[in-house]
NULOLUM-751205 format. One record per residue (C-alpha): y, z, x; residue number from 1; residue in three letters. Coordinates in nm, 3 decimals. Each point is the difference from the previous one (the first is absolute). Layout:
! residues N
Y; Z; X; NUM; ALA
...
This chain:
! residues 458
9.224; 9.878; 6.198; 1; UNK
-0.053; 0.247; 0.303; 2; UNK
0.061; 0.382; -0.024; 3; UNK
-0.007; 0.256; 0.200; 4; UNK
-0.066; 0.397; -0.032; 5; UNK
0.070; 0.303; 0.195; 6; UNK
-0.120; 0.332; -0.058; 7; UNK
0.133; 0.157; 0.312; 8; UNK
0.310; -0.133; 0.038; 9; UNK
-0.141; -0.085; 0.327; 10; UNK
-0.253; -0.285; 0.005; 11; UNK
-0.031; -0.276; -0.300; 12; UNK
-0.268; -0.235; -0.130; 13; UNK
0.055; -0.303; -0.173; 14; UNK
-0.207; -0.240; -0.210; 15; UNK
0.114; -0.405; 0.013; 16; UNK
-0.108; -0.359; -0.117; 17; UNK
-0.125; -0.177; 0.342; 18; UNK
0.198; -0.306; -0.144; 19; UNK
0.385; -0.013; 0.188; 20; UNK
-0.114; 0.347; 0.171; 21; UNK
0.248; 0.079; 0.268; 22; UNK
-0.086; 0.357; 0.124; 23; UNK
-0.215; 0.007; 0.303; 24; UNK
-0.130; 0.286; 0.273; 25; UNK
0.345; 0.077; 0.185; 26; UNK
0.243; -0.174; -0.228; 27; UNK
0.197; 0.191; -0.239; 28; UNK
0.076; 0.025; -0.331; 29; UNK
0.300; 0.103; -0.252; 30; UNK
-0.228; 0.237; -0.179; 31; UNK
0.248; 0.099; -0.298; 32; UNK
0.322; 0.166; 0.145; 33; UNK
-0.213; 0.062; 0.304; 34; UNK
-0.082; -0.152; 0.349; 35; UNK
-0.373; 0.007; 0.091; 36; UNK
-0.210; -0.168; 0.241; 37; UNK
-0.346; -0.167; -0.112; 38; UNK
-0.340; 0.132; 0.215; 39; UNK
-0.252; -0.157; -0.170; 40; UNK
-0.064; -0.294; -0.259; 41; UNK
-0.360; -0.045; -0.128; 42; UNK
-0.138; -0.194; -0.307; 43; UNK
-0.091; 0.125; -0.257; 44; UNK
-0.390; -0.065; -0.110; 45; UNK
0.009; 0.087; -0.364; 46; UNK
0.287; -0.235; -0.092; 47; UNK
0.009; -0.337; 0.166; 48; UNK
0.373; -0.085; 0.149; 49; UNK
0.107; 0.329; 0.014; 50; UNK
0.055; 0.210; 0.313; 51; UNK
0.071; 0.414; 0.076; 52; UNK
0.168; 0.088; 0.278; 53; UNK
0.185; 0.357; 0.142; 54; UNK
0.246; 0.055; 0.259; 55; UNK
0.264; 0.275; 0.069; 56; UNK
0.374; 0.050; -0.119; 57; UNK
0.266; -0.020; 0.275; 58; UNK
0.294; 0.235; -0.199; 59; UNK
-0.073; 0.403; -0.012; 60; UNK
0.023; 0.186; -0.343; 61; UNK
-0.131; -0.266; -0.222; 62; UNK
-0.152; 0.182; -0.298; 63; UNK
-0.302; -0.126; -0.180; 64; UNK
0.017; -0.343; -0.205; 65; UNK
-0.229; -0.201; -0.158; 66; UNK
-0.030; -0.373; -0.134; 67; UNK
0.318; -0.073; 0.205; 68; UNK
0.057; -0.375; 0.129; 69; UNK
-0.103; -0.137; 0.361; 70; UNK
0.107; -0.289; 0.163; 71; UNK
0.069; -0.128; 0.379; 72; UNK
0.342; 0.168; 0.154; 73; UNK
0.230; -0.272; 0.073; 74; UNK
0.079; 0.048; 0.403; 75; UNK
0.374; 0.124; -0.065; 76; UNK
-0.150; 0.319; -0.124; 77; UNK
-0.231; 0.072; 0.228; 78; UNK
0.212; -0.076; 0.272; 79; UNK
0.284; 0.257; -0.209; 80; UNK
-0.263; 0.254; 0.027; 81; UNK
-0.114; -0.054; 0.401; 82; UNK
0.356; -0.013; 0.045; 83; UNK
0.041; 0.380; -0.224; 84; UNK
-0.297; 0.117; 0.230; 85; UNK
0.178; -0.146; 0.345; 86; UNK
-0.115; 0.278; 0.254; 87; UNK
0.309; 0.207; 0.082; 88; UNK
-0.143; -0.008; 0.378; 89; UNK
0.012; -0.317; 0.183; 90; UNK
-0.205; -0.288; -0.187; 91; UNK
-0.214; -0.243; 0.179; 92; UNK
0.038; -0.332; -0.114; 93; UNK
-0.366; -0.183; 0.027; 94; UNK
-0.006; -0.250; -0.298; 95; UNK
-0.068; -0.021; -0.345; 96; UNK
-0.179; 0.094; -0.276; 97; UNK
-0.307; -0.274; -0.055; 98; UNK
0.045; -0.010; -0.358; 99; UNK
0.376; -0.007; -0.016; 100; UNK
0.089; -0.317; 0.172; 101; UNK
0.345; 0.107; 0.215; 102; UNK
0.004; 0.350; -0.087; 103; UNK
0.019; 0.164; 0.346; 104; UNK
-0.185; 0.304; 0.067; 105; UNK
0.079; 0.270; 0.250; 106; UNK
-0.167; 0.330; 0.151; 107; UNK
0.116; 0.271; 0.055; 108; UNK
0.015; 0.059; 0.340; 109; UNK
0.006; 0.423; -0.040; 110; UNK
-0.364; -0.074; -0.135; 111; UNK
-0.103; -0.087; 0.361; 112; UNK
0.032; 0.386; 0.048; 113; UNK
-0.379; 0.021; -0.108; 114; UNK
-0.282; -0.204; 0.131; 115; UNK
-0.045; -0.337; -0.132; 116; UNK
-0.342; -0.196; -0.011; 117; UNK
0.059; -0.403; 0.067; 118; UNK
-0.303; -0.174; -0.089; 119; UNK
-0.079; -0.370; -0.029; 120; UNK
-0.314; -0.281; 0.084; 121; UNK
0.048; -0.252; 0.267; 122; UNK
0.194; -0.277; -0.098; 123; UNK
0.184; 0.277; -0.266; 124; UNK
0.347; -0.047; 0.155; 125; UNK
-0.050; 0.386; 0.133; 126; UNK
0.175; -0.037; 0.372; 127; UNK
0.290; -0.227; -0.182; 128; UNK
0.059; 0.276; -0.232; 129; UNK
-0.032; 0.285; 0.241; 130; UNK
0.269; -0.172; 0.228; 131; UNK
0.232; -0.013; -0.290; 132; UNK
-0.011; 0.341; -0.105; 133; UNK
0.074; 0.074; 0.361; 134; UNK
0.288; -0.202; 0.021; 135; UNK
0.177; 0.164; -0.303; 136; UNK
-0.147; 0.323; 0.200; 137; UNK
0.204; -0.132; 0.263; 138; UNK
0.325; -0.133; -0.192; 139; UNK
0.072; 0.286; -0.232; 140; UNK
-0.110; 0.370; 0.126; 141; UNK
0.012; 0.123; 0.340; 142; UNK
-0.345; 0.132; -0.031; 143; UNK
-0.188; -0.018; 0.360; 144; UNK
-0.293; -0.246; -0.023; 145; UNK
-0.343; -0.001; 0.227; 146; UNK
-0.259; -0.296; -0.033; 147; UNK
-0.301; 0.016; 0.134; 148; UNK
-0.086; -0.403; 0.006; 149; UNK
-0.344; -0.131; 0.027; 150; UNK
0.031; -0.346; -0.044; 151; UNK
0.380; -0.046; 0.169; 152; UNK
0.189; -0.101; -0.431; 153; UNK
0.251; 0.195; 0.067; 154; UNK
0.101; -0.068; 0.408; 155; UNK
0.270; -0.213; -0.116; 156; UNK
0.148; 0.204; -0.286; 157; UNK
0.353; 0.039; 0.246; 158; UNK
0.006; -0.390; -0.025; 159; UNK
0.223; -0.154; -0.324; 160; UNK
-0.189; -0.323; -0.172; 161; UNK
0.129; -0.314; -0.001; 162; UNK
0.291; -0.035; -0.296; 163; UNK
0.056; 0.359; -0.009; 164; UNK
0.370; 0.019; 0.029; 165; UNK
0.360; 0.145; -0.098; 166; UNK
-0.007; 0.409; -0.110; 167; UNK
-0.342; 0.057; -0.019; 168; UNK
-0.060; -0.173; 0.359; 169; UNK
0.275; 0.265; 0.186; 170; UNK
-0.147; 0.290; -0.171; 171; UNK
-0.319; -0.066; 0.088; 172; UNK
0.082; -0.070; 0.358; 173; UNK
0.190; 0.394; -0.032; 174; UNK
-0.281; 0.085; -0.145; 175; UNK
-0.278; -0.074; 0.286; 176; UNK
0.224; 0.070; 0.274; 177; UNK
-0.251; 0.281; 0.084; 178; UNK
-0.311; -0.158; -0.038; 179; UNK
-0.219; 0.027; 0.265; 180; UNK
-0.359; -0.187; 0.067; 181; UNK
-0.267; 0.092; 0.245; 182; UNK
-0.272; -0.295; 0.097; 183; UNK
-0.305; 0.033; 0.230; 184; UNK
0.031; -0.272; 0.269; 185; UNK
0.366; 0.054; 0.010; 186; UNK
0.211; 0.042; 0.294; 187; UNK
0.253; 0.291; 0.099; 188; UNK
0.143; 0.208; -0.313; 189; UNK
-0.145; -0.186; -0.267; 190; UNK
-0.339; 0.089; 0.149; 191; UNK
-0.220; 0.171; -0.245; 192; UNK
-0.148; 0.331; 0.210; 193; UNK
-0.152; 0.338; -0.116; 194; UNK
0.041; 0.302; 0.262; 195; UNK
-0.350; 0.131; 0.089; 196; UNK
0.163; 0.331; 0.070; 197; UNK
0.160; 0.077; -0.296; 198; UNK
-0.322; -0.009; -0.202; 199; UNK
-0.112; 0.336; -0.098; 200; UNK
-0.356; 0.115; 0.159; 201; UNK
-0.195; -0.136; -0.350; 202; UNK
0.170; -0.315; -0.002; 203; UNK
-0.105; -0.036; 0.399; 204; UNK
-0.328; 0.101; -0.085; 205; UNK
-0.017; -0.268; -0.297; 206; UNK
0.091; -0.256; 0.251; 207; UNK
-0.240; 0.094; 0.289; 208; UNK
-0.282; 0.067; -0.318; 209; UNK
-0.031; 0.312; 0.117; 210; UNK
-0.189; 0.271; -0.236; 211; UNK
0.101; 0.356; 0.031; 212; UNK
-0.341; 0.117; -0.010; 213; UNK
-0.236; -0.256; 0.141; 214; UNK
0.254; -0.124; 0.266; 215; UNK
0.132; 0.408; 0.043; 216; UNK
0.034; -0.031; 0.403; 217; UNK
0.209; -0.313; -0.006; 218; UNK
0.214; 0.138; -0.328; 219; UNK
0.075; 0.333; 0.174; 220; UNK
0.120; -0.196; 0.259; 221; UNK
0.223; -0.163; -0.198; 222; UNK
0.152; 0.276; -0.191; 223; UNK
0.048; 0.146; 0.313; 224; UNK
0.217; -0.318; 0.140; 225; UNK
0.188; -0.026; -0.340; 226; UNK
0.097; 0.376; 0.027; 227; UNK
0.086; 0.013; 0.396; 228; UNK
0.139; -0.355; -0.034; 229; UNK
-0.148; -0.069; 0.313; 230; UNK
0.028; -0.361; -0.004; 231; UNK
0.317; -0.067; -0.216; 232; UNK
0.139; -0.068; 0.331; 233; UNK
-0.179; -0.303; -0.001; 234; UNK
0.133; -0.315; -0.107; 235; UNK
-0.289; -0.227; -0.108; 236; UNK
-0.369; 0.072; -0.198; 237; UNK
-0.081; -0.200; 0.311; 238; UNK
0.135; 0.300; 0.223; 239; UNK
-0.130; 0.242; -0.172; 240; UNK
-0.357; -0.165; 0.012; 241; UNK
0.053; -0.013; 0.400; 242; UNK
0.129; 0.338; 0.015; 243; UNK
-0.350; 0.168; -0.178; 244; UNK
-0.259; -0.201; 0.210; 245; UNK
0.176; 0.132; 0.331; 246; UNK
-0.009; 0.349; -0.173; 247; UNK
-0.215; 0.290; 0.186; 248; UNK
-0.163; 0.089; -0.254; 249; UNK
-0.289; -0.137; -0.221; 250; UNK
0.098; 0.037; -0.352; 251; UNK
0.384; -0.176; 0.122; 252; UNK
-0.207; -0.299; 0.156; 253; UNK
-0.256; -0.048; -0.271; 254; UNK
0.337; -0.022; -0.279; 255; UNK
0.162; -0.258; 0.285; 256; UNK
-0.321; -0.191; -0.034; 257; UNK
-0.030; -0.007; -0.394; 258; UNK
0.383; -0.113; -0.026; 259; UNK
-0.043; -0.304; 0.305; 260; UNK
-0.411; -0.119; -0.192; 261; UNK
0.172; -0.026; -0.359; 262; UNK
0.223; -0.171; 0.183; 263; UNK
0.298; 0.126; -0.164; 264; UNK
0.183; 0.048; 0.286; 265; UNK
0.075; -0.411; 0.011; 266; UNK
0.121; -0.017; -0.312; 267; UNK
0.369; -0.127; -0.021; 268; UNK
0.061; 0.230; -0.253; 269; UNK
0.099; 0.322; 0.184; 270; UNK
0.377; 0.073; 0.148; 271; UNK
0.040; -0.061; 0.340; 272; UNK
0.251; 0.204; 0.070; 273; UNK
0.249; -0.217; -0.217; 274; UNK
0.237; 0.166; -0.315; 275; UNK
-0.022; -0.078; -0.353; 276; UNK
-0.353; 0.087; -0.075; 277; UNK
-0.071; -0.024; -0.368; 278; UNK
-0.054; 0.343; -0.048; 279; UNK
0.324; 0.044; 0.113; 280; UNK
0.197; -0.236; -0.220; 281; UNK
-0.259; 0.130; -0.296; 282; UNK
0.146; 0.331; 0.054; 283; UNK
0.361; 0.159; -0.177; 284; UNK
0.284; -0.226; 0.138; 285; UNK
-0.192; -0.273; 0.072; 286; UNK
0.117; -0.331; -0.138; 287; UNK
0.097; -0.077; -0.351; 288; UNK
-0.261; -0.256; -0.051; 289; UNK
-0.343; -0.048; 0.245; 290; UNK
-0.244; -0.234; 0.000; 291; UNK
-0.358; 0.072; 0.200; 292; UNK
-0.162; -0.356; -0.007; 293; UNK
-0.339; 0.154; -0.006; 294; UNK
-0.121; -0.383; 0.011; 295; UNK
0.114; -0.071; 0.350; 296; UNK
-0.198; 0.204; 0.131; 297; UNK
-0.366; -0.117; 0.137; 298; UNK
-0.282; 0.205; -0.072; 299; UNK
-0.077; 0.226; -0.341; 300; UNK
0.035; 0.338; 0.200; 301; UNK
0.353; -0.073; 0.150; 302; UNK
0.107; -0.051; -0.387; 303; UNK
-0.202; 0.315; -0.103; 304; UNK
0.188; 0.181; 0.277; 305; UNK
0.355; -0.117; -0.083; 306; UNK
-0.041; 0.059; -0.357; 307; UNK
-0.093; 0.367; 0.038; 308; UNK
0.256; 0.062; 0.292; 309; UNK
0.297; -0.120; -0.249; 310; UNK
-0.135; 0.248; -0.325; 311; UNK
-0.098; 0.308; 0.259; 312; UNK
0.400; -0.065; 0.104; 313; UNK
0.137; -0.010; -0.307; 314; UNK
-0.217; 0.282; -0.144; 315; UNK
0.067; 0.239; 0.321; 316; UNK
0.363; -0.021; -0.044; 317; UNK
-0.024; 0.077; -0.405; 318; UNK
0.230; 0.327; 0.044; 319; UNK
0.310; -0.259; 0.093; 320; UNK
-0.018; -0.084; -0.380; 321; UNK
0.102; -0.350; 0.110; 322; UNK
-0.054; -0.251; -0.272; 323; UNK
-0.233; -0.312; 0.064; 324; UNK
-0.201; -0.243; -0.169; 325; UNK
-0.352; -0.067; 0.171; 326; UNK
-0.103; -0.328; -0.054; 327; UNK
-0.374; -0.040; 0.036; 328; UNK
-0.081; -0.387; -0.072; 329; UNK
-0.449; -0.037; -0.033; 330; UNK
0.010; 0.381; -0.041; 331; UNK
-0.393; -0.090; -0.034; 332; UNK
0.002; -0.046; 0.368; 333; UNK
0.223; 0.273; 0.094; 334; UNK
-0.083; 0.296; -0.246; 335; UNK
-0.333; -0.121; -0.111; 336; UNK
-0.239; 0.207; -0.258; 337; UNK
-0.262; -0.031; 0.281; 338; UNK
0.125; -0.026; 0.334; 339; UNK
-0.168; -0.181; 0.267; 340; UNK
0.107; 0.177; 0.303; 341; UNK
0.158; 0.351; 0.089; 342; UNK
0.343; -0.140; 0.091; 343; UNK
-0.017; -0.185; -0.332; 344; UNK
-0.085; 0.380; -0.123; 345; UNK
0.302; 0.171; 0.093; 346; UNK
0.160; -0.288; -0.131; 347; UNK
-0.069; 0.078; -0.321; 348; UNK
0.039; 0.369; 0.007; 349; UNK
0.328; -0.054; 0.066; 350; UNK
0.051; -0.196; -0.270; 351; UNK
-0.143; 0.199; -0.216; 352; UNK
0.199; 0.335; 0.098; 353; UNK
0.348; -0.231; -0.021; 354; UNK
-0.170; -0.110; -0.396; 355; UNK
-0.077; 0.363; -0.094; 356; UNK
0.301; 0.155; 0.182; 357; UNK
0.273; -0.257; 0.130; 358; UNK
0.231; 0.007; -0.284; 359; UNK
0.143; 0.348; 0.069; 360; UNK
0.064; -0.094; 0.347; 361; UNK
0.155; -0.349; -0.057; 362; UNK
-0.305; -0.253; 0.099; 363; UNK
-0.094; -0.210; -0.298; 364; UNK
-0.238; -0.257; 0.038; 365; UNK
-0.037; -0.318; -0.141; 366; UNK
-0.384; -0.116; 0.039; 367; UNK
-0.078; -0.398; -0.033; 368; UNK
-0.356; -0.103; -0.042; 369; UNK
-0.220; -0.329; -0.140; 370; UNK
-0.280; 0.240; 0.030; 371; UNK
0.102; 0.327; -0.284; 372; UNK
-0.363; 0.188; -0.014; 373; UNK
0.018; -0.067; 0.399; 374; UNK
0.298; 0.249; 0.055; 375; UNK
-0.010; 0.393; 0.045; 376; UNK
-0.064; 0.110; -0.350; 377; UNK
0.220; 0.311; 0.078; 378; UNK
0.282; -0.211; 0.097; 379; UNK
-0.020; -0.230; -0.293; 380; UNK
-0.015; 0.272; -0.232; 381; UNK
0.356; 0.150; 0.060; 382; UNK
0.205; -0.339; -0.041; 383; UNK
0.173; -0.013; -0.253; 384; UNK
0.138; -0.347; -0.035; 385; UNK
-0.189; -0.306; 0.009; 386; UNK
0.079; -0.347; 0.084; 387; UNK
-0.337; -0.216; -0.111; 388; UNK
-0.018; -0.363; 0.056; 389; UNK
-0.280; -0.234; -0.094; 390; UNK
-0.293; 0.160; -0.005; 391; UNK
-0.372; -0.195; -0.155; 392; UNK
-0.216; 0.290; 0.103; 393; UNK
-0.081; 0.192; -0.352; 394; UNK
-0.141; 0.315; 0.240; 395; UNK
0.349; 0.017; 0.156; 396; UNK
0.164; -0.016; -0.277; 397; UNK
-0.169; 0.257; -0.157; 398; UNK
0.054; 0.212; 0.329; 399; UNK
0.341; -0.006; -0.021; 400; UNK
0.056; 0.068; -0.390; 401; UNK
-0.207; 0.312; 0.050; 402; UNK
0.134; 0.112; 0.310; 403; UNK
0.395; -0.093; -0.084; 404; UNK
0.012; 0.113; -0.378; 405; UNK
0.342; -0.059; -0.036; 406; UNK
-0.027; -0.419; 0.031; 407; UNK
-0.139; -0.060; -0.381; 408; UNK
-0.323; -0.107; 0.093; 409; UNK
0.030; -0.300; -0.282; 410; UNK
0.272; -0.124; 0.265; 411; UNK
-0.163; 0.072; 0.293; 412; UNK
-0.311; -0.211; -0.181; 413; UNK
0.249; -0.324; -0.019; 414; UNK
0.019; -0.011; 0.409; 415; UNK
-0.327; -0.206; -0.028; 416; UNK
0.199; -0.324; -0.162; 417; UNK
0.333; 0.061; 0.267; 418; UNK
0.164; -0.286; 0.148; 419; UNK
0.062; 0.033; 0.408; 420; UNK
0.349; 0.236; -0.031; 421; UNK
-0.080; 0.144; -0.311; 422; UNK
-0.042; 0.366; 0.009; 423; UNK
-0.022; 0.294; -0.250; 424; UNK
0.274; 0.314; 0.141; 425; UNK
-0.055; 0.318; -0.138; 426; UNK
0.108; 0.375; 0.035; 427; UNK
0.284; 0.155; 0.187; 428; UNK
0.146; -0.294; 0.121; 429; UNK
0.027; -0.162; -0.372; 430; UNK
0.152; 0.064; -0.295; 431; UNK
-0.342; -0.110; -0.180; 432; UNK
-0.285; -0.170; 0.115; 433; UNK
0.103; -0.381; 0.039; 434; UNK
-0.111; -0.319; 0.078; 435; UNK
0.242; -0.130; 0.247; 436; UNK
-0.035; -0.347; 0.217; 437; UNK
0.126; 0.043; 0.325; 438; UNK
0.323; -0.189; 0.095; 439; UNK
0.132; -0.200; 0.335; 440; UNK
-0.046; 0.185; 0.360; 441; UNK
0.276; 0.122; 0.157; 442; UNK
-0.124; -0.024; 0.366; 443; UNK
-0.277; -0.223; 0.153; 444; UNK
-0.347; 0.052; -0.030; 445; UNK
-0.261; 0.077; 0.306; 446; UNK
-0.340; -0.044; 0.045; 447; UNK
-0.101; -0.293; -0.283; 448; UNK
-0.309; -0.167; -0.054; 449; UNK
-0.213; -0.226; 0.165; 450; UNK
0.116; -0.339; -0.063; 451; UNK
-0.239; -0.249; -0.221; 452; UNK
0.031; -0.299; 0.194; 453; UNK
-0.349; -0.020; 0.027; 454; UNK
-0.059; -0.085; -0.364; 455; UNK
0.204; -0.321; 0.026; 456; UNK
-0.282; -0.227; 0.203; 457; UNK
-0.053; -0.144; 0.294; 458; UNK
């Protein structure tokens, strides 16, 4: 017969024949009166067909008990308890609970207030799921949303699937009425462009790799445009470029030649004169939702440089306490541990300020990664929910239970045996850590993979 003890009124442990057992990592159990979850199951060496386990209780002010029955919870109680726990803020509908076939689950979308790690192997489901926290994003708060979008999921999050219809259809349309996406290649407003001129002197400097000491000619050149605003009068990095090498001066000429041999000056990046630049929509006011389709654009440094524009924005206009959700999909390539490049640099610097500071001023972020130990270890370090998909790498793993303490790390362990849309949800945005499957899409996906015709024949 299984039992189960608690000395702490807290946490239990329970002893069980492996014959009929029922209790498994993330299902949960009628533990006497009581509501628990089960963490861990492991057999027992010294007696054949017999298995210990522990998990935690789910009720407050359970006093100490021991010897007490433990079963399986049928799902009308736990989905009587989820429903007692139903966050009084807006809840975010994304599926249901792995283990409790039809019991929906929902976060709490108030939990989105702190940063939130998304983590998940190729092939985990991790874009899917992204998009469809989004969409409830989208559906029930009026929280502003900013995407920075390396491989183009999320273009076509404005656009309803197939067989989405009747209420949830017109909300949604009400819903991304404001949406706005920027694409490199594009023509006239949806043109994705970042204005040269409203980068401060370091982020200029970044750009032209520029050192302030080796390079101190050509940088006190620059400081000295930024603060005259000589050439904010010009309309193009092109302009500007012609406008140095005619200079009279030396220093002017030999900054006009840097800018025209990197050859930045061609990119298609930079404003030409036109509105909407996506420092300007990044900014307070700007739209509710924006999506940067960082993989439009051509070369590595053009996505380095659009990336950092839209978190120096957002960061420089912190004092307008305006609340947004940063969306930073392969955070590895945006706000790496190591970065490759000095653009890439000041990427992550921002990104880390906005981690360590953002919350006072509004900016949460919301970091997605395949890549964990890749990411700023600073900005890692102060989320405090986490979203983790499949994950086979034991190192990662391990990573993440250390550096995200409040995800059991017995769960966190389980990630290794996921299906594609299963995923583990713990901290602010849960009422207890959860394995949840990830329901139907809302909206149409973007990007997609590569399609495996070839395997067919010839």
């Amino acid at each position: 017969m299984a039992s189960a003890t608690s000395i702490d009124g807290s946490t239990f442990s329970f002893h069980a024949p492996v014959d009929g057992l029922e209790l498994q990592p993330g299902s949960y159990a009628s533990v006497g009166e009581h509501l628990g979850q089960v963490h861990t199951v492991e057999l027992v060496a010294e007696e054949r067909g017999s298995v210990h386990g522990q998990g935690m209780l789910l009720e407050g002010g359970v006093a100490p008990f021991h010897d007490v029955t433990i079963g399986r919870a049928d799902e009308a109680r736990v989905a009587a308890w989820l429903e007692g726990m139903r966050p009084k803020r807006a809840g975010l509908d994304i599926g249901e609970l792995t283990t409790e076939h039809g019991v929906r689950f929902l976060l709490d979308a108030g939990g989105f207030g702190r940063h939130t790690f998304f983590c998940g192997q190729s092939g985990s489901g991790k874009s899917y799921a992204l998009g469809a926290v989004l969409e409830q994003l989208l559906l029930e708060t009026s929280l502003r949303i900013v995407v920075l979008d390396p491989n183009s999921d999320f273009v076509s999050i404005g656009s309803l699937r197939e067989g989405v219809d009747g209420d949830v259809a017109n909300r949604y349309r009400r819903a991304v009425e404001g949406l706005v996406v920027r694409r490199g290649g594009s023509a006239d407003s949806e043109r994705l462009h970042v204005r040269f001129t409203d980068f401060e002197a370091e982020e200029q400097a970044a750009v032209l790799r520029l050192d302030p000491i080796r390079d101190r000619e050509e940088y006190g050149v620059l400081v000295d445009l930024v603060e005259q605003g000589l050439e904010t009068s010009a309309s193009s990095t092109r302009e500007i470029a012609e406008r140095l090498l005619r200079a009279p001066d030396p220093e002017r000429r030999a900054l006009g030649a840097r800018l025209r041999n990197l050859g930045i000056h061609r990119w298609p990046i930079w404003s030409t004169g036109d509105e909407g630049s996506i420092q300007d929509l990044a900014g307070a006011g700007g739209p509710r939702g924006l999506v940067v389709d960082l993989g439009s654009l051509e070369t590595p440094g053009e996505k380095a440089i659009a990336a950092e524009s839209v978190l120096a924005a957002l960061w420089r206009r912190r004092a307008q306490r305006d609340p947004v959700l940063i969306v930073i999909d392969e955070a590895h390539n945006v706000c790496p541990r190591e970065p490759a490049d000095e653009v890439t640099a000041l990427a992550t610097e921002r990104a880390a300020q906005i981690a360590a500071e953002g919350r006072k001023f509004g900016l949460y972020l919301l970091v997605s990664t395949q890549r964990p130990q890749r990411v700023n270890e600073l900005v890692v370090s102060q989320c405090d929910n986490l979203v983790l998909m499949r994950m086979s790498s034991a190192a990662d793993r391990a990573y993440l239970a250390e550096m995200l303490s409040f995800a059991p790390a017995a769960l966190v362990d389980r990630a290794r045996a996921f299906r594609p849309g299963d995923a583990l949800v713990a901290g602010k945005v849960a009422s207890h850590p959860a394995f949840v499957r990830f329901g139907p899409r809302i909206a149409e996906e973007g990007g997609g993979d590569v399609p495996s015709s070839w395997a067919e024949g010839p």
